[in-house]
C-alpha positions in Angstrom: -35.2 67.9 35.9 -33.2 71.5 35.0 -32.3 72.0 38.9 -31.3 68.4 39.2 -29.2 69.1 36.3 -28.0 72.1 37.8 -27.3 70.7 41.1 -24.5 68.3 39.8 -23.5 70.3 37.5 -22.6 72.5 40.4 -21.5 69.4 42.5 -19.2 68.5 39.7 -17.9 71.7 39.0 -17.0 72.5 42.5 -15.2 68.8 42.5 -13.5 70.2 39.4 -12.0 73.4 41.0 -8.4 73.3 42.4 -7.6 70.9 39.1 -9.6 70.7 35.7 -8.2 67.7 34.7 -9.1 65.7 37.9 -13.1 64.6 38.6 -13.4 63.3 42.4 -16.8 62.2 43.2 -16.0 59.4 45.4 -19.2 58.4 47.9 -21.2 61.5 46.4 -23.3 58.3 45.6 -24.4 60.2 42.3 -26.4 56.9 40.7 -27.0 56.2 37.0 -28.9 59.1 36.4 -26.7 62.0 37.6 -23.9 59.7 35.7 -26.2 60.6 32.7 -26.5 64.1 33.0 -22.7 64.5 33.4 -21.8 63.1 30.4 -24.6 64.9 28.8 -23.5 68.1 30.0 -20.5 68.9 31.6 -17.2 69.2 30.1 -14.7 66.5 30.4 -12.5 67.2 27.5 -9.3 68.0 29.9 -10.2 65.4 32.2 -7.3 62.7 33.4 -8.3 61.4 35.9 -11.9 59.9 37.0 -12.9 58.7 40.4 -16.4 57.1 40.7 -16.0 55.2 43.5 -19.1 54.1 45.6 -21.4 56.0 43.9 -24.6 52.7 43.6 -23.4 52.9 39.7 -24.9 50.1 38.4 -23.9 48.4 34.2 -26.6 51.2 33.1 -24.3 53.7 34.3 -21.5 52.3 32.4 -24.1 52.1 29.0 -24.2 55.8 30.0 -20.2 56.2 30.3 -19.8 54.0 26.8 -21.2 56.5 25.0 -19.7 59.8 26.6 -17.1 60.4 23.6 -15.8 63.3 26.2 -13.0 61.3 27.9 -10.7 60.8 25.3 -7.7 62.0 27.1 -8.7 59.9 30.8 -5.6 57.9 31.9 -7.1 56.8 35.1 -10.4 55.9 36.6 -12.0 54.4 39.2 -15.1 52.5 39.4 -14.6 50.6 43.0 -17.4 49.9 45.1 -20.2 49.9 42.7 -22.9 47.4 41.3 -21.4 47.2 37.6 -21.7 43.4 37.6 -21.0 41.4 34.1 -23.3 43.1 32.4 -21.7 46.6 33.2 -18.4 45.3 31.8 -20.2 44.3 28.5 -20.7 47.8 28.1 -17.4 48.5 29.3 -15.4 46.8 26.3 -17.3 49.3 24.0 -15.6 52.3 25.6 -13.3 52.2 22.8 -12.4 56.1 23.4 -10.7 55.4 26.5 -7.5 54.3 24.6 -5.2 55.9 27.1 -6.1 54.4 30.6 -3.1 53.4 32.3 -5.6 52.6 35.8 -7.9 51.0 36.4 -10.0 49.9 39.2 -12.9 47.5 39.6 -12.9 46.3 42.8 -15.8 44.7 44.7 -18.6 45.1 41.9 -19.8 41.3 41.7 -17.6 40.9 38.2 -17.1 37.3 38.1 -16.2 34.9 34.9 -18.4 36.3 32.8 -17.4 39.7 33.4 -13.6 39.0 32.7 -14.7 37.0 29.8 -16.0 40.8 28.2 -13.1 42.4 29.6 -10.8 40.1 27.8 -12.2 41.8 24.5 -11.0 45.3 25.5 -7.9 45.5 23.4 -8.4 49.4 23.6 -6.4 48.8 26.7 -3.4 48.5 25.3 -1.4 50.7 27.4 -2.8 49.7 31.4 -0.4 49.1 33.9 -2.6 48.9 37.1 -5.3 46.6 37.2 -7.4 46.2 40.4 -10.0 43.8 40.3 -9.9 42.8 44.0 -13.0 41.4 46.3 -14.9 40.3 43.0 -16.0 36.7 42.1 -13.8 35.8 39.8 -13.0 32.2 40.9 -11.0 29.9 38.8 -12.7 30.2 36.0 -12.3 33.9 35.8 -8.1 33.5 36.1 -8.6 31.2 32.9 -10.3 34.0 31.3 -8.2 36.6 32.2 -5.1 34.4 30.9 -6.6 34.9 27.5 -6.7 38.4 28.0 -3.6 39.5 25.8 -3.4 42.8 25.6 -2.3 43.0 29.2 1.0 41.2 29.0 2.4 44.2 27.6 2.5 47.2 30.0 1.1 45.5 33.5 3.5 47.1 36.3 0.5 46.2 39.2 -2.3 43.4 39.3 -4.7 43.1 42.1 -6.6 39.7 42.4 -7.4 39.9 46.3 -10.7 38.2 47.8 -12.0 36.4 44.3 -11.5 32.1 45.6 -9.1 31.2 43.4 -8.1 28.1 44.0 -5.4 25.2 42.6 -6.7 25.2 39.5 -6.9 29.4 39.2 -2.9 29.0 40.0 -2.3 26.7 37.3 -4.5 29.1 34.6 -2.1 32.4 36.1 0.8 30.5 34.6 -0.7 31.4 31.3 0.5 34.9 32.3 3.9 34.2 32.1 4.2 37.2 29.2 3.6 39.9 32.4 7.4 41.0 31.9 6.9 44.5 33.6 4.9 43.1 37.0 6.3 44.2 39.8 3.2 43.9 42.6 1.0 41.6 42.5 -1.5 40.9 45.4 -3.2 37.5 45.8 -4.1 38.0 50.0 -7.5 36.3 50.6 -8.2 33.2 48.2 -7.8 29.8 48.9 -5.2 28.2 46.6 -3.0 26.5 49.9 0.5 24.8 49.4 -0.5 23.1 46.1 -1.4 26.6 44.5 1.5 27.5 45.9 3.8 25.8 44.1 2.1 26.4 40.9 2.3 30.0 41.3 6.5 29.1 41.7 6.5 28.2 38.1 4.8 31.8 36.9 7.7 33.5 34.7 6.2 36.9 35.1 7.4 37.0 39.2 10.7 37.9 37.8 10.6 41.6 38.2 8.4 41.5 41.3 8.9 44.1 44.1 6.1 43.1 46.3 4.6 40.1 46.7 0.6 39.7 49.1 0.0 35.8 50.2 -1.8 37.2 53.4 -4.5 34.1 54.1 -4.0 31.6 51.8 -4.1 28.4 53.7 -0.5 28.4 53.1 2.0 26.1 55.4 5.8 24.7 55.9 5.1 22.8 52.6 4.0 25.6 50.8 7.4 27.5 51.8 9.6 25.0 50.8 7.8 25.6 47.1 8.5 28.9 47.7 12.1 28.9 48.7 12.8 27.2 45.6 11.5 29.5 43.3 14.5 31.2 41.1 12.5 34.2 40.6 12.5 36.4 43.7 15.9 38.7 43.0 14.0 41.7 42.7 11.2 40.9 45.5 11.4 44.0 48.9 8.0 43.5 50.2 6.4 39.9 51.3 3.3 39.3 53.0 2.6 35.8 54.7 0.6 36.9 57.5 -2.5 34.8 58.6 -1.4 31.6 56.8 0.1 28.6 59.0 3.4 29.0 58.6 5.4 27.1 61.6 9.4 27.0 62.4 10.4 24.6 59.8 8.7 26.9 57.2 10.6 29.8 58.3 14.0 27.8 58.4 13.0 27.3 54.8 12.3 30.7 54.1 16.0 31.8 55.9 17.7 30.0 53.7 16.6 31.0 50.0 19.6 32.9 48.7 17.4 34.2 46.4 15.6 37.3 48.6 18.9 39.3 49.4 17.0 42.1 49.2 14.2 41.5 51.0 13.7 44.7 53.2 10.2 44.4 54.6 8.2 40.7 55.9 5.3 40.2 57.6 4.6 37.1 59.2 1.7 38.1 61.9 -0.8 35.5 63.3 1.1 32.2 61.8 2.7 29.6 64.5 6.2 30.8 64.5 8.0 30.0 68.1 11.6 30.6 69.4 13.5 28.3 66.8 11.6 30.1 64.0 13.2 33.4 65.3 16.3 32.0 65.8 16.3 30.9 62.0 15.3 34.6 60.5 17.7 35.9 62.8 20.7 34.0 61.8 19.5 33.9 58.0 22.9 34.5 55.6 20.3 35.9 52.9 17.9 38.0 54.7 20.0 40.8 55.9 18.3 43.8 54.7 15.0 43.7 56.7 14.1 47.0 58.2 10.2 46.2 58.7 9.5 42.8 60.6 5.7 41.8 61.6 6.3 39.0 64.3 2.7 39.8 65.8 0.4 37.4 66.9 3.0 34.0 66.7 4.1 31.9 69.9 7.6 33.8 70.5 9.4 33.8 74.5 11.8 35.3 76.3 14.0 32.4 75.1 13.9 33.7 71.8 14.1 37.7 72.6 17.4 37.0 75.2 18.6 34.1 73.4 18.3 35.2 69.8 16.9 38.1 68.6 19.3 40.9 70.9 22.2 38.7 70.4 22.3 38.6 66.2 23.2 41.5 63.7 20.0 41.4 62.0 18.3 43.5 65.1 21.0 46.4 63.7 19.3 47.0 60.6 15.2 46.5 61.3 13.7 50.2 61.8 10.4 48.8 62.4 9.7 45.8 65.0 6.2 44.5 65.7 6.2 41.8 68.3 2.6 42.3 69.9 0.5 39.1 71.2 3.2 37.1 71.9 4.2 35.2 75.1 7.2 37.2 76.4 7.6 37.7 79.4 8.7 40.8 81.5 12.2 39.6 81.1 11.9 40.4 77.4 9.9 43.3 77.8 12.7 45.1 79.7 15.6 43.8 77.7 13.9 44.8 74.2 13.0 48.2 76.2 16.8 48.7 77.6 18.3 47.7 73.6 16.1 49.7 72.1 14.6 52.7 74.1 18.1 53.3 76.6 21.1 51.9 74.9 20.0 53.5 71.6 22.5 50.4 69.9 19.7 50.0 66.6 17.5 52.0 64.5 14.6 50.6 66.1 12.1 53.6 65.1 8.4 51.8 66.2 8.7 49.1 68.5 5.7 47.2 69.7 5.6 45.0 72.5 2.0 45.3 73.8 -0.3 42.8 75.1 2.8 40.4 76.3 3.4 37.9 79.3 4.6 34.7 79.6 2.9 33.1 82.1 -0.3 34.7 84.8 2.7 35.2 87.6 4.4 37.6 84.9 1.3 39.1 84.1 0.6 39.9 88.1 3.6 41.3 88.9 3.8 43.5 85.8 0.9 45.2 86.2 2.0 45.5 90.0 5.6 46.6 89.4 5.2 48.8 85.8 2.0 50.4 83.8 -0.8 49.4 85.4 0.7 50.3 89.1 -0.9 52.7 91.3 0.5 55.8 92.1 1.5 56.9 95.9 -1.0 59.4 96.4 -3.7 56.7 95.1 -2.4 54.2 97.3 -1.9 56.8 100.0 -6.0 58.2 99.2 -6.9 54.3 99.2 -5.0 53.9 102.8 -7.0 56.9 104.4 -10.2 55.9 102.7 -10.2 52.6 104.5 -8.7 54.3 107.7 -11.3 56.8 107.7 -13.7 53.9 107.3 -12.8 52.1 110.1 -12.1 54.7 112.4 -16.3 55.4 111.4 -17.4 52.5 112.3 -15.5 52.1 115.5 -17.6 55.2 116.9 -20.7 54.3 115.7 -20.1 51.3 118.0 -19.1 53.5 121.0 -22.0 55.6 120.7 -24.9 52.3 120.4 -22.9 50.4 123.3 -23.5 53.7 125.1 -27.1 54.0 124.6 -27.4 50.1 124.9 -26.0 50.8 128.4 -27.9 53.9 129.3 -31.3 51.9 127.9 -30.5 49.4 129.9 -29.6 51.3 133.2 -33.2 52.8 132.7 -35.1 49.9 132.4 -33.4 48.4 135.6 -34.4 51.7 137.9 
């Protein structure tokens, strides 16, 4: 037991080297009972920051953590990628010492209702303003919980509710946030509340000061966008995610035309069913003229709308970053988007990507005979006297047998 306790006190200590105040001990995957001897032993007076993460800490770790009385002066820690469960944030609301946390994270550790019911009760938390609870299983249920949970409407700048099935109902309970004043991300990418979710989540008050907005797969489609283009709330909003939803054109001529994301600067919209018209929309949009980043990947997009829309328009001027992979344009495109933005040097254009592209097979063929994929001379030249070199081969070896056929057959007649 004293050279276990010895090894992690060295292990910590060595963590603890270049900076006192900071603890790193992510994947050392210490356990509950090295989590004991720490706060047993070491000293964590000056300590600000605590990252736990994937360490197998299960909620008789955090019993240990309750009563270290050592971490009075932590403002952030990290308990991702654990096994703290309900029951580990039952213990968790009597850390009453850890007054000053401004971060916190909890994702993936099988909290679910029951768990944010606990966490509700932590008004020590007075002063948190990142809250990461992503990949759990909170469910709707949970988001009702959490809407009782007053003490975070005060300082929240950050919420993370990613991967925890909330669904229509879960939206409806997140209006019960609407005192979240401060909130400027929130990321909701992976549940399952669709267009009717959707347009619950349009009547939130607290979007008001968002900066960044995640709706990445969420069953979302050109209804749900026409709840979103209404919404009054998006003056602030730089950074939206609707990638992986089922966004079509009409969705996307919604989207052009709400006056209220004029400064929008980044969107993705990978892997939805957006086609030329779509493009021509975004393109020709009188409100979204401050994109630099635009994720086009994985949508239904032709040389139609690279020649026809997107070179031709003034929005192209300002995007830095252009992601157009797995699309169906065709060579065409390819070497117009190339020659705009690789020769001309007209745009910013900084990363453009255009890979995995053809329109049609006979595009395909000739692009990979004409450009990448073509074979140099000397190959072709090396190929050419391979096959020469073959031939020639096997047109002597059938000189020689004719000639011993012959001479066989000479001998067998005298």
């Amino acid at each position: 037991m004293a050279d276990e306790k010895n090894n992690i006190e060295e292990v910590v200590l060595y963590a603890m080297e270049k900076d006192p105040t900071k603890l790193n001990l992510t994947k050392f995957q210490i356990g509950n009972e090295n989590l004991r001897l720490i706060c047993l032993s070491i000293n964590l007076k000056e300590i600000t920051v605590l990252n736990l993460e994937s360490n197998n800490i299960s909620s008789e770790g955090i019993q240990y953590l309750s009563t270290c009385q050592k971490l009075s002066k932590l403002t952030s820690l990290n308990l991702a990628n654990n096994h703290i469960g309900d029951k580990g944030i039952e213990f968790f609301k009597n850390l009453r010492h850890l007054n000053k946390i401004t971060y916190l994270n909890f994702e993936n550790n099988n909290i679910g209702p029951e768990g944010i019911e606990f966490f509700s009760k932590c008004d020590f938390l007075s002063k948190l303003t990142n809250l990461i609870l992503a990949k759990n299983n909170l469910g709707n249920k949970g988001i009702e919980n959490l809407s009782n949970c007053r003490f975070i409407d005060r300082e929240m700048i950050s919420l993370n509710l990613e991967g925890n099935n909330i669904g229509f109902d879960g939206m409806m309970y997140f209006n019960w946030l609407d005192e979240l004043y401060k909130l400027s991300s929130l990321n909701l990418k992976n549940n399952n509340f669709g267009n009717e979710g959707m347009g619950e989540l349009m009547k939130c008050k607290c979007l008001k000061k968002l900066t960044s907005l995640n709706l990445e797969n969420n069953n979302i489609s050109d209804l749900g966008i026409e709840f979103f283009s209404w919404c009054k709330f998006f003056s602030e909003l730089l950074s939206l995610n609707l990638s992986h939803n089922f966004i079509g054109d009409e969705g996307l001529e919604k989207l052009s035309n709400c006056k209220f994301l004029a400064k929008l600067s980044s969107l993705n919209l990978e892997n939805n069913h957006i086609g030329d018209e779509g493009l021509s929309f975004l393109v020709t949009s009188k409100y979204l003229t401050k994109i630099h980043t635009l994720n086009l990947c994985n949508n239904n997009i032709t040389n139609k709308g690279i020649l026809d829309h997107l070179v031709t328009n003034t929005l192209i001027n300002e995007i830095t970053n252009l992601n157009l992979e797995f699309n169906l344009i065709g060579l065409k495109g390819i070497n117009t988007l190339e020659t705009e933005f690789k020769e001309k040097n007209k745009v910013k254009v900084a990363n453009l990507n255009i890979k995995h592209n053809y329109e049609s097979i006979i595009d395909r063929n000739f692009y990979l005979k004409h450009k990448d994929h073509k074979e140099s001379k000397e190959q072709k030249d090396k190929k050419d006297n391979t096959y020469e070199n073959i031939f020639f081969d096997v047109k002597k070896w059938i000189v020689i047998i004719s000639c011993i056929f012959l001479i066989i057959l000479i001998c067998f007649r005298y």
